[in-house]
Phi, psi and omega in degrees: 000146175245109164253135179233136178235138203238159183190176185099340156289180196174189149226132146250168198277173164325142138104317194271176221235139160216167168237136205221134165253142180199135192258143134256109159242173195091199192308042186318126191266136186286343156239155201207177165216128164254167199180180201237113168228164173244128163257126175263149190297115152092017192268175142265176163296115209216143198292147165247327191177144152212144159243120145000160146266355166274331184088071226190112220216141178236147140255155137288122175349321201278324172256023203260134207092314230225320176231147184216133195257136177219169190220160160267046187332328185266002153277335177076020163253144176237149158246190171201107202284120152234143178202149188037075207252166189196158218310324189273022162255026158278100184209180156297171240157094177226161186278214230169055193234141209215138194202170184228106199247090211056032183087000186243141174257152170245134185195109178257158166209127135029131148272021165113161149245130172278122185242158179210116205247098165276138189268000000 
C-alpha cells in the first residue's frame, strides 16, 4: 500500500500562482511515476503532469509553460510548481502514483486538493 497525502490548494485571483505538494509513504518501489491530474465540476479526469523517478517529465498541452513538475526523490515527494494561472484550472487536484513491478501494476491515488482560480 501507498498513501499520497497531498496539499497546498486554495483560491487565488486570475494571473497568481499556487503550489501542491503531495509525500508518498509507505510500500514505495524506487521506480516509479508520479504525476498530478485534475478534475472540473462535470468533467473528467484528466492529466496535468508526470514525473519519472529519473525526472522525466509529461504536460498537457493546457499547461505546458505555465506548471511546472518536480520531484524529491529522497522525500518520496512531488510538486507541482502553477504560474499565471486562469479560471479553467479550477479543479480538484489529485496526485498519483505509480509503478509496474514483475509484471504487476500499482497504481494509488490522493484524496485530492482543491485550487480554485477566480476571474
Amino acid at each position: 500500500q501507498v498513501q499520497l497525502v497531498e496539499s497546498g490548494g486554495g483560491l487565488v485571483q486570475a494571473g497568481g500562482s499556487l503550489r501542491l505538494s503531495c509525500a508518498a509513504s509507505g510500500s514505495i518501489f524506487s521506480i516509479n511515476t508520479m504525476g498530478w491530474y485534475r478534475q472540473a465540476p462535470g468533467k473528467q479526469r484528466e492529466l496535468v503532469a508526470t514525473i519519472t523517478t529519473f525526472g522525466i517529465t509529461n504536460y498537457a498541452d493546457s499547461v505546458k509553460g505555465r506548471f511546472t513538475i518536480s520531484r524529491d526523490n529522497a522525500k518520496n515527494t512531488i510538486y507541482l510548481q502553477m504560474n499565471s494561472l486562469k479560471p479553467e484550472d479550477t479543479a480538484v487536484y489529485y496526485c498519483n502514483w505509480r509503478a509496474v513491478v514483475a509484471g504487476l501494476k500499482y497504481d494509488y491515488w490522493g484524496q485530492g486538493t482543491q485550487v480554485t482560480v477566480s476571474s
